[in-house]
Biopython code that builds the backbone (N, CA, C, O; Angstrom):
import numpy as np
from Bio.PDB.StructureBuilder import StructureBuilder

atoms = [
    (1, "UNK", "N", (-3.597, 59.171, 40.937)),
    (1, "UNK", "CA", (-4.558, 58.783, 41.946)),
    (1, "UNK", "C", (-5.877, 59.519, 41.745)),
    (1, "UNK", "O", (-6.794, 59.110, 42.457)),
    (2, "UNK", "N", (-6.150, 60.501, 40.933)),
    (2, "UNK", "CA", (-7.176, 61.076, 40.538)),
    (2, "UNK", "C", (-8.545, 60.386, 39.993)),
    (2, "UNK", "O", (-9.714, 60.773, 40.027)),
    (3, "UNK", "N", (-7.912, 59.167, 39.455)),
    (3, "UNK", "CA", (-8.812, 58.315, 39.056)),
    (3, "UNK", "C", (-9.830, 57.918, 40.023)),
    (3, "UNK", "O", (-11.031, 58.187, 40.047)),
    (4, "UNK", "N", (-8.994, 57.110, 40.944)),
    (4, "UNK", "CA", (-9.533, 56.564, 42.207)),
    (4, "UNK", "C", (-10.289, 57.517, 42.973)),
    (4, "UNK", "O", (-11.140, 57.032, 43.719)),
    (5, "UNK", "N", (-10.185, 58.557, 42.956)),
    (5, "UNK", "CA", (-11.076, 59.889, 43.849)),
    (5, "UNK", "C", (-12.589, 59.565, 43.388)),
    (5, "UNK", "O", (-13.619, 59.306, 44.011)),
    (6, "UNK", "N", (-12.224, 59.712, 41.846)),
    (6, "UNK", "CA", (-13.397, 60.073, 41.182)),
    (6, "UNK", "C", (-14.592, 58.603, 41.095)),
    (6, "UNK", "O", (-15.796, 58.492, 40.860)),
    (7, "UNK", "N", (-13.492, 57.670, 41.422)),
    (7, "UNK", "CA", (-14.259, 56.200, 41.616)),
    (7, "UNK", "C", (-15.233, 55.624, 43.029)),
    (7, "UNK", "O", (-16.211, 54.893, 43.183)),
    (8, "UNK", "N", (-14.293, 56.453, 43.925)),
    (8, "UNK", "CA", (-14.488, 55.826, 45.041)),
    (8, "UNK", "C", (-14.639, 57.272, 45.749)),
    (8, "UNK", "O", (-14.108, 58.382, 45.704)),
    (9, "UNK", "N", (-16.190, 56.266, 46.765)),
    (9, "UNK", "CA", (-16.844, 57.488, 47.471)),
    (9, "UNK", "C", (-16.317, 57.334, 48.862)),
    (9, "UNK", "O", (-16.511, 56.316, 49.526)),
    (10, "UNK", "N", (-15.425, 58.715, 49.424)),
    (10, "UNK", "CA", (-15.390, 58.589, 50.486)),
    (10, "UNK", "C", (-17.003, 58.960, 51.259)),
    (10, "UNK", "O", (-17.817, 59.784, 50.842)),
    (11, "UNK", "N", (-17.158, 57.960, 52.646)),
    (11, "UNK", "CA", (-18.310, 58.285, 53.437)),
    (11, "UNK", "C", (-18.074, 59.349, 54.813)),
    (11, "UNK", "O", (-18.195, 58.722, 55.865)),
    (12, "UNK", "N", (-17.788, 60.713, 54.993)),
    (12, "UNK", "CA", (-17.539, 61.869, 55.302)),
    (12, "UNK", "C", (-18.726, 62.039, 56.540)),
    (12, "UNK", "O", (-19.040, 63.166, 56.922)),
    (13, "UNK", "N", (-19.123, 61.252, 56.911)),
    (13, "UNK", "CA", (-20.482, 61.382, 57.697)),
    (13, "UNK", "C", (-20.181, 60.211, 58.830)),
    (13, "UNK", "O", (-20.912, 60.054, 59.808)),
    (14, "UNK", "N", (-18.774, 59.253, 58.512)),
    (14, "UNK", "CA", (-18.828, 58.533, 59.179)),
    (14, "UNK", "C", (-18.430, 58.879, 60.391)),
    (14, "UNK", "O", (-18.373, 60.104, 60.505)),
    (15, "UNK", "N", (-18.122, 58.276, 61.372)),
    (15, "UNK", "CA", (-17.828, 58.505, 62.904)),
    (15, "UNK", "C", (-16.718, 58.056, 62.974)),
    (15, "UNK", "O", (-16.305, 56.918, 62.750)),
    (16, "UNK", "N", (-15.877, 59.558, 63.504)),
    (16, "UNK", "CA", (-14.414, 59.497, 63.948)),
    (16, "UNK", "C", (-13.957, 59.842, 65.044)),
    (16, "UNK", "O", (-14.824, 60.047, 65.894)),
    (17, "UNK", "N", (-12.674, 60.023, 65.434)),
    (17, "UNK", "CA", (-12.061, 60.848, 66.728)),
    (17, "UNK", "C", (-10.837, 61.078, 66.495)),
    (17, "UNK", "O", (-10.141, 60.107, 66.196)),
    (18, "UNK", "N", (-10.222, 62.414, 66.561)),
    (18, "UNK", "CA", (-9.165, 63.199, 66.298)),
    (18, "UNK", "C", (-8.250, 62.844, 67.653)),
    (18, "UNK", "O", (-8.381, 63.654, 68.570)),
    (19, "UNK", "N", (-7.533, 61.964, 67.833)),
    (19, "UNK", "CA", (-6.607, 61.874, 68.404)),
    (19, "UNK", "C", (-5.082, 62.909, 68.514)),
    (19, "UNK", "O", (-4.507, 63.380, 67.533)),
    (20, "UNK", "N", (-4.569, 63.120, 70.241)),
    (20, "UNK", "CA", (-3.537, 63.814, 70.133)),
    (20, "UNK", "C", (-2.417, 62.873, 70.690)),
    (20, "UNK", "O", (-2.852, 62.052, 71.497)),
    (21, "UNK", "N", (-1.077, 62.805, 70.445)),
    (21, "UNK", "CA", (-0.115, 62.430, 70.974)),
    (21, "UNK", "C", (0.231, 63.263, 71.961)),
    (21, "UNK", "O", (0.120, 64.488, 71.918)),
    (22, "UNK", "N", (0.812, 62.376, 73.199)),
    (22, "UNK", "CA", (1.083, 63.553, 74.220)),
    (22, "UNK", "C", (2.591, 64.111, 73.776)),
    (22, "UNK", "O", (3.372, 63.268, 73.333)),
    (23, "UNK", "N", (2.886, 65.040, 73.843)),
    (23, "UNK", "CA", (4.537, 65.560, 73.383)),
    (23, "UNK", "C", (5.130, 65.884, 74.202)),
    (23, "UNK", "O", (4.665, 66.066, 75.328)),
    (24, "UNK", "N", (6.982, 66.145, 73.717)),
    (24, "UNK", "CA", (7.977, 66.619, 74.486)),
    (24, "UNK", "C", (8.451, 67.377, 73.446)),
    (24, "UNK", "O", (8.263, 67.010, 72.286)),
    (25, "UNK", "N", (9.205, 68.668, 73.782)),
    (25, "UNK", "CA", (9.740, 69.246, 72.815)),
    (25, "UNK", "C", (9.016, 69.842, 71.078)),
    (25, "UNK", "O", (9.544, 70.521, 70.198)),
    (26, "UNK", "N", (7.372, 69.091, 71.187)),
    (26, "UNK", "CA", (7.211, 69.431, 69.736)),
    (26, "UNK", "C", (7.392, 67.917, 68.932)),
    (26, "UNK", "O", (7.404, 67.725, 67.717)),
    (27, "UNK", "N", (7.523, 66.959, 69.993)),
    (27, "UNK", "CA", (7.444, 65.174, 69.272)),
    (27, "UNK", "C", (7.057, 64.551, 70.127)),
    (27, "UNK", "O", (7.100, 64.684, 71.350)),
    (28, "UNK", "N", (6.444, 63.452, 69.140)),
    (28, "UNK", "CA", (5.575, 62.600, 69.792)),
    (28, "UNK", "C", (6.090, 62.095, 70.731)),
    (28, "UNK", "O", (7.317, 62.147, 70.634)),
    (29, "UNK", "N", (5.631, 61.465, 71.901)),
    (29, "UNK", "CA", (6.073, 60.387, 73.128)),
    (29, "UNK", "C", (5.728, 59.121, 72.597)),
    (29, "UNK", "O", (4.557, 58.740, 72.585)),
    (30, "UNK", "N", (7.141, 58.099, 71.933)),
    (30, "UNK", "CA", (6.409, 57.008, 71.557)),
    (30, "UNK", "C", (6.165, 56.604, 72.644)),
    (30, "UNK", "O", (5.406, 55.692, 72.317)),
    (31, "UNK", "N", (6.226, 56.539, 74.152)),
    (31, "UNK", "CA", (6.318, 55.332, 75.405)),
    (31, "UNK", "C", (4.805, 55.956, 75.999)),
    (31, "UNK", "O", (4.384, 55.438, 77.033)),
    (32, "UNK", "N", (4.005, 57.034, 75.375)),
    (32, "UNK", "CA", (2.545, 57.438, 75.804)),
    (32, "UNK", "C", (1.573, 56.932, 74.783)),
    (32, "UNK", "O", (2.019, 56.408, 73.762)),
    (33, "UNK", "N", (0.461, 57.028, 74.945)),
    (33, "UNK", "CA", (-0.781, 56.703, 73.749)),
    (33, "UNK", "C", (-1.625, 57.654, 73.685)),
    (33, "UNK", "O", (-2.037, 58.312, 74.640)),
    (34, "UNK", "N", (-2.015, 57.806, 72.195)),
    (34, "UNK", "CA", (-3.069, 59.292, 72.023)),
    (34, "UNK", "C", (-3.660, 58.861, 72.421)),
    (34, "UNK", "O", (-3.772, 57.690, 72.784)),
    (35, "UNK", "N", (-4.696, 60.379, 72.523)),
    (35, "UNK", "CA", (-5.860, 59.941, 73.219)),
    (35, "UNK", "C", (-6.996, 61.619, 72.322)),
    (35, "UNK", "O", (-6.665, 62.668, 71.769)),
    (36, "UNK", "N", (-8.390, 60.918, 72.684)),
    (36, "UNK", "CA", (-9.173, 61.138, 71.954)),
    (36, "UNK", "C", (-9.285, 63.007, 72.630)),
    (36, "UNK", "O", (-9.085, 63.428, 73.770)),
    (37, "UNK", "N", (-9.682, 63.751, 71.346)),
    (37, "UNK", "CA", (-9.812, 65.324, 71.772)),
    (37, "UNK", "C", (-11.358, 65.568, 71.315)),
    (37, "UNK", "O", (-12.232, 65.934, 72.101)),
    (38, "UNK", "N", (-11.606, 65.264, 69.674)),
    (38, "UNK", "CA", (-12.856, 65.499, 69.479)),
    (38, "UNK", "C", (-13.315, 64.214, 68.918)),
    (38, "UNK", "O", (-12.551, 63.440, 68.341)),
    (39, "UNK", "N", (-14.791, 63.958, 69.127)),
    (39, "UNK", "CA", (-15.316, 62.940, 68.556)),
    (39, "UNK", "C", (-16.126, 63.591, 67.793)),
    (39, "UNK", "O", (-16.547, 64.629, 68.305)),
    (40, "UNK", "N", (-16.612, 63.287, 66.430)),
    (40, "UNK", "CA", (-17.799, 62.957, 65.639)),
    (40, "UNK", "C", (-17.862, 62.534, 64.067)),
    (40, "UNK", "O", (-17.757, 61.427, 63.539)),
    (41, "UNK", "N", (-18.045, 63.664, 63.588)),
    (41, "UNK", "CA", (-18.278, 62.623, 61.822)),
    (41, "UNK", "C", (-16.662, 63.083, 61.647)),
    (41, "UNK", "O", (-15.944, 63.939, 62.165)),
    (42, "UNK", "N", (-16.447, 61.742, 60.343)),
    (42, "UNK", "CA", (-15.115, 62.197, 59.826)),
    (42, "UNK", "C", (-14.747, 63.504, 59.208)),
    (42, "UNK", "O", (-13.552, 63.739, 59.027)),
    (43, "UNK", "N", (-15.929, 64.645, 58.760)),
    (43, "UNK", "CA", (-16.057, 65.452, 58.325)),
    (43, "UNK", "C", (-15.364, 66.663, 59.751)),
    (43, "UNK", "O", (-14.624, 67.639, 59.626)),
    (44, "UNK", "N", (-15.869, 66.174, 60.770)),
    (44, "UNK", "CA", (-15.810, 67.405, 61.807)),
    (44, "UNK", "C", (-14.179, 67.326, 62.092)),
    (44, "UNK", "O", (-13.424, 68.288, 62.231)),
    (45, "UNK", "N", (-13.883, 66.097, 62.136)),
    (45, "UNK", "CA", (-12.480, 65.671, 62.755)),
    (45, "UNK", "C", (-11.322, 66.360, 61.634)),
    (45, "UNK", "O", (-10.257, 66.935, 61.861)),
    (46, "UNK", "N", (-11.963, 66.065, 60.448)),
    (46, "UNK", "CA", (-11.005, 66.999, 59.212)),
    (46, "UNK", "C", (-10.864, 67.987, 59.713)),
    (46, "UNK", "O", (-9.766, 68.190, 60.233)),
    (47, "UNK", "N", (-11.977, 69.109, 59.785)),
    (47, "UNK", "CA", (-12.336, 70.514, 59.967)),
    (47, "UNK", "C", (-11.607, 70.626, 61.406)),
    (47, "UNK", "O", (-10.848, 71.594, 61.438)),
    (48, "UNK", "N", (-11.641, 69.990, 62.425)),
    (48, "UNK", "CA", (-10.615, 70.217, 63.995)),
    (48, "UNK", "C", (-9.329, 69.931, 63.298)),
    (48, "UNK", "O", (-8.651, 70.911, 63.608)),
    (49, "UNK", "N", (-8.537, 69.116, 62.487)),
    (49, "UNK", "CA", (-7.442, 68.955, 62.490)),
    (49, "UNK", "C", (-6.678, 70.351, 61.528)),
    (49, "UNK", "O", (-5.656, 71.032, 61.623)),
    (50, "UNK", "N", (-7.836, 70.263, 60.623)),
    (50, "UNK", "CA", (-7.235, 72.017, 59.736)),
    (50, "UNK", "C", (-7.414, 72.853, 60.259)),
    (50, "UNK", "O", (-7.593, 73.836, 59.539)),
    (51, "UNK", "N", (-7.489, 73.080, 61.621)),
    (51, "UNK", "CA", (-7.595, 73.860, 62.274)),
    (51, "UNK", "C", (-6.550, 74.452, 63.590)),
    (51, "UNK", "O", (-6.494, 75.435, 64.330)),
    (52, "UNK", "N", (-5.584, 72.834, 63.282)),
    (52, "UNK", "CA", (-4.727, 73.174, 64.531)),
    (52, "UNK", "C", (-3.477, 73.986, 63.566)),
    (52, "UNK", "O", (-3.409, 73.883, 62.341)),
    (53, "UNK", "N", (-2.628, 74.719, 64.334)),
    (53, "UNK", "CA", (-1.535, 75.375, 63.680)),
    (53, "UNK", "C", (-0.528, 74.235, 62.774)),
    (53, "UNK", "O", (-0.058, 73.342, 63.478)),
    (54, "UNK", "N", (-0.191, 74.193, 61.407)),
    (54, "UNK", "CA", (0.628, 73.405, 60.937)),
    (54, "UNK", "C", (1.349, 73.144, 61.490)),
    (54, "UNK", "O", (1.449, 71.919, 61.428)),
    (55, "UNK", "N", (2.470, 73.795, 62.474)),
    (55, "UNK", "CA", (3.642, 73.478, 63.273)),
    (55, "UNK", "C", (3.476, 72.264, 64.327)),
    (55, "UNK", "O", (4.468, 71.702, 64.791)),
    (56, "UNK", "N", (1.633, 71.750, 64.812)),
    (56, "UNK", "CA", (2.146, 71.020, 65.824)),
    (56, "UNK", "C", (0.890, 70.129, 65.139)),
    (56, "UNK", "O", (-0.023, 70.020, 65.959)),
    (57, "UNK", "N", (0.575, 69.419, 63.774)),
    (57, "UNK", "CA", (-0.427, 68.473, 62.868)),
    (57, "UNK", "C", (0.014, 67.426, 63.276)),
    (57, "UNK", "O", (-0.600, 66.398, 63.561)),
    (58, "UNK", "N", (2.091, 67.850, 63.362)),
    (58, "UNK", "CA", (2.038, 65.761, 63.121)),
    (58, "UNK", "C", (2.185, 65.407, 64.812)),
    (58, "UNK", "O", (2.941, 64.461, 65.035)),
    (59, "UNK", "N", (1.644, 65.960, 65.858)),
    (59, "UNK", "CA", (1.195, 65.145, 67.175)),
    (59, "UNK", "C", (0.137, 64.822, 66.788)),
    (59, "UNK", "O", (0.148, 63.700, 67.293)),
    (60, "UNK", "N", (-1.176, 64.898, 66.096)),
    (60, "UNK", "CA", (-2.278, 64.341, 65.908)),
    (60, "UNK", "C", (-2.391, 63.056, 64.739)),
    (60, "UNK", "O", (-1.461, 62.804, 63.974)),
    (61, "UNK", "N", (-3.542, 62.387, 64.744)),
    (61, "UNK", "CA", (-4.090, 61.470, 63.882)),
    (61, "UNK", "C", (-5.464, 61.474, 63.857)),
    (61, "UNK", "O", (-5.841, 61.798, 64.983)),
    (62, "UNK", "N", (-6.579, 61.235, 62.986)),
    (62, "UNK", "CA", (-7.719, 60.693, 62.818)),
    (62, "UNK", "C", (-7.972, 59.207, 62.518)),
    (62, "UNK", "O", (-7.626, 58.684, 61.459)),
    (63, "UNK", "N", (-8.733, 58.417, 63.732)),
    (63, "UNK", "CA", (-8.846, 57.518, 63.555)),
    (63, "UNK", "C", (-10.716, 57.209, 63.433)),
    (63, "UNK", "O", (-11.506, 57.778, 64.186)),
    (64, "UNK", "N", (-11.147, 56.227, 62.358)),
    (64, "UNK", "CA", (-12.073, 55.573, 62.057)),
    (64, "UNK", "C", (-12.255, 54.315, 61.076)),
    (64, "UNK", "O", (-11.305, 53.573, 60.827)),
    (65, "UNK", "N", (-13.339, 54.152, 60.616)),
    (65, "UNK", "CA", (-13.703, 53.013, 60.295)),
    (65, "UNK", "C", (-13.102, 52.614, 59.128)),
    (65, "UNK", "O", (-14.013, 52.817, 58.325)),
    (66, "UNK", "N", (-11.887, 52.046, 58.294)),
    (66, "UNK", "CA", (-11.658, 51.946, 57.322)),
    (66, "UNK", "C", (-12.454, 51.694, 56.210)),
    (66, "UNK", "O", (-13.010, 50.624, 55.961)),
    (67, "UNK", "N", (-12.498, 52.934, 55.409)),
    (67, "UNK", "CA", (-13.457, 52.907, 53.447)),
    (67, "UNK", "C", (-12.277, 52.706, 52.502)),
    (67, "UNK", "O", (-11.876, 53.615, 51.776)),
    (68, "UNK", "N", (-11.781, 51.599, 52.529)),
    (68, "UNK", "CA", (-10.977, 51.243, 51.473)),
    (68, "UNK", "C", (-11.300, 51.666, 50.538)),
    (68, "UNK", "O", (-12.528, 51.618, 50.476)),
    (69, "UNK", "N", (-10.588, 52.370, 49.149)),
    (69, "UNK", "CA", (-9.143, 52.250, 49.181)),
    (69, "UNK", "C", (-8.336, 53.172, 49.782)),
    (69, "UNK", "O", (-7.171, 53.129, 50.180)),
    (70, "UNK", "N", (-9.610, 54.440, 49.766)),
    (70, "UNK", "CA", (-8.570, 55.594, 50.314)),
    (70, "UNK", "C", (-8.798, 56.550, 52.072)),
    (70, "UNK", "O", (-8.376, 57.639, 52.462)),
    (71, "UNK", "N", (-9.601, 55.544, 52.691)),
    (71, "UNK", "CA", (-9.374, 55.889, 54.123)),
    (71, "UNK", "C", (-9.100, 54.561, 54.886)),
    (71, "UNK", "O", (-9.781, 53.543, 55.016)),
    (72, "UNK", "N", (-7.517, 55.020, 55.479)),
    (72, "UNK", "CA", (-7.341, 53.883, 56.361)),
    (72, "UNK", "C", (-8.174, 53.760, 57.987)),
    (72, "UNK", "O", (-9.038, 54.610, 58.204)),
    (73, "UNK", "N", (-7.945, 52.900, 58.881)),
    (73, "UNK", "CA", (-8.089, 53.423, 60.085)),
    (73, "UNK", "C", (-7.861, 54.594, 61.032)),
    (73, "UNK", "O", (-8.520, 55.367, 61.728)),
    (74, "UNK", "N", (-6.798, 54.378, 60.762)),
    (74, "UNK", "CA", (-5.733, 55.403, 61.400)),
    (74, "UNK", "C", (-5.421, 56.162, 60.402)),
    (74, "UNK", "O", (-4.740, 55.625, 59.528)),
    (75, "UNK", "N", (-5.817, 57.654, 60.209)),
    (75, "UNK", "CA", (-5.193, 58.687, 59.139)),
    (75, "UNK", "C", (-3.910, 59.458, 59.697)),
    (75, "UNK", "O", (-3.948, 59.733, 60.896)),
    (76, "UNK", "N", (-3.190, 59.700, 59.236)),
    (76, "UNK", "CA", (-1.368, 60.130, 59.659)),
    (76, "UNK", "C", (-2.223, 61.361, 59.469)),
    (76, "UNK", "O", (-3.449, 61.374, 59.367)),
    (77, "UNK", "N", (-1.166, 62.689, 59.424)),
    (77, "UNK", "CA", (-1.603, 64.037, 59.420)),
    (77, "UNK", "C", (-1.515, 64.619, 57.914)),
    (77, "UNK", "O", (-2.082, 65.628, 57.496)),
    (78, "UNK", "N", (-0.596, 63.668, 57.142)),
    (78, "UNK", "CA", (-0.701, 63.424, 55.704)),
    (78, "UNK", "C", (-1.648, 63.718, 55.122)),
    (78, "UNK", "O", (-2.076, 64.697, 54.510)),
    (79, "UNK", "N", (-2.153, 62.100, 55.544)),
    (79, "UNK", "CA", (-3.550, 61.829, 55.079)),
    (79, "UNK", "C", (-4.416, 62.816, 54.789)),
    (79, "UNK", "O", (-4.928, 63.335, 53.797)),
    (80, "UNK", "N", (-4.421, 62.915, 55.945)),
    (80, "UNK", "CA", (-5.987, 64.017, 56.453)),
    (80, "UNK", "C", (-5.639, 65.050, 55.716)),
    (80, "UNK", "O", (-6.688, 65.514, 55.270)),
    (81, "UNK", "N", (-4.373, 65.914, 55.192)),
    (81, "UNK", "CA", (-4.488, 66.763, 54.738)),
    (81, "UNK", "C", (-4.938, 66.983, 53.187)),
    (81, "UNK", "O", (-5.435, 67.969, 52.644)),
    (82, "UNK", "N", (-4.390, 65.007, 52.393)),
    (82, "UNK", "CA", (-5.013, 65.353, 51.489)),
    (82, "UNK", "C", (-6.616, 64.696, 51.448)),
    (82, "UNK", "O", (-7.194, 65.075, 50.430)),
    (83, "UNK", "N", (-7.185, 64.094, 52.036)),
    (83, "UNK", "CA", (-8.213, 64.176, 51.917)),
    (83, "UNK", "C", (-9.010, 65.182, 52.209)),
    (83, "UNK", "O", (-10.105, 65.183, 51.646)),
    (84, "UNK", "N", (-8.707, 66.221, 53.090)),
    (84, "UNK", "CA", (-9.385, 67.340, 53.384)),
    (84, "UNK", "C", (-9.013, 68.046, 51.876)),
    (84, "UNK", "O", (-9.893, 68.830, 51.520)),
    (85, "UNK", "N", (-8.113, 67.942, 51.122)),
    (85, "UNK", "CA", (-8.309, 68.753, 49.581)),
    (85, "UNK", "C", (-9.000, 67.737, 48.931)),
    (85, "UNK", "O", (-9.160, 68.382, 47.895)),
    (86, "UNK", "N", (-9.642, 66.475, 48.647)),
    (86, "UNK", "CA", (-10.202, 66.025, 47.874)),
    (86, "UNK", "C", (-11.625, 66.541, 48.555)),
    (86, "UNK", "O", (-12.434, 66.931, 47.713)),
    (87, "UNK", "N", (-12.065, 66.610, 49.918)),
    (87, "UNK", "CA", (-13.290, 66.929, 50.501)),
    (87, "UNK", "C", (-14.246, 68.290, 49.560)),
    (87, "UNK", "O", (-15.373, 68.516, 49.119)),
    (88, "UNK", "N", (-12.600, 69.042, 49.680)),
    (88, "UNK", "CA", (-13.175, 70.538, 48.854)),
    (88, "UNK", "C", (-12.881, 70.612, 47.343)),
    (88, "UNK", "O", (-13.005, 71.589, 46.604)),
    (89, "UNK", "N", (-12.437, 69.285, 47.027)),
    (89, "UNK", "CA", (-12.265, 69.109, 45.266)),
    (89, "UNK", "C", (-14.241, 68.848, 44.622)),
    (89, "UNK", "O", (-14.952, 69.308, 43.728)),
    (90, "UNK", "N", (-14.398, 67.687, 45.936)),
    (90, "UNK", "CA", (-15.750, 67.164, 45.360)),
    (90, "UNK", "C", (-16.931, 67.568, 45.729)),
    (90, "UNK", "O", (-17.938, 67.088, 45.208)),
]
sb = StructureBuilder()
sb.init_structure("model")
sb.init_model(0)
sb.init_chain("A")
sb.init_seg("    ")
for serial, (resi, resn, name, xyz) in enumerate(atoms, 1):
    if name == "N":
        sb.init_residue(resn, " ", resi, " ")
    sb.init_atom(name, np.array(xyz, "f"), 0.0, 1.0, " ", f" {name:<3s}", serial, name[0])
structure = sb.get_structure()
């Protein structure tokens, strides 16, 4: 997938919002809906999500504007983590 990094520009400036799941126990509530914590560029929402303690990443998501191929709408906590290492690759 290295290829594709180097092909395709993520736009890091775009406008996002770091969504939280509400929890029980340390897991998500599927029968609740996230809801928004920080808003602004996709850049800031990276930087809030590497910021929360690893133990509680996967209640969150980043959601914005899909830049195909490699930002969806909805970023899992996955995601975000490796795009936050391609952020500081490039």
């Amino acid at each position: 997938m290295g290829d594709a990094v180097a092909e395709s520009k993520v736009d890091f400036g775009a406008l996002a919002a770091l969504h939280k799941w509400p929890s029980l126990a340390n897991q998500r509530r599927p029968d609740r809906e996230s809801y928004p914590i920080t808003e602004g560029t996709l850049d800031e929402c990276i930087s809030a999500f590497m910021g929360k303690p690893a133990t509680t990443r996967h209640l969150y998501e980043i959601r914005t504007a899909a830049q195909p191929p490699l930002v969806t709408g909805i970023l899992s906590p996955e995601h975000v983590i490796e795009l936050s290492r391609w952020r500081e690759f490039l």
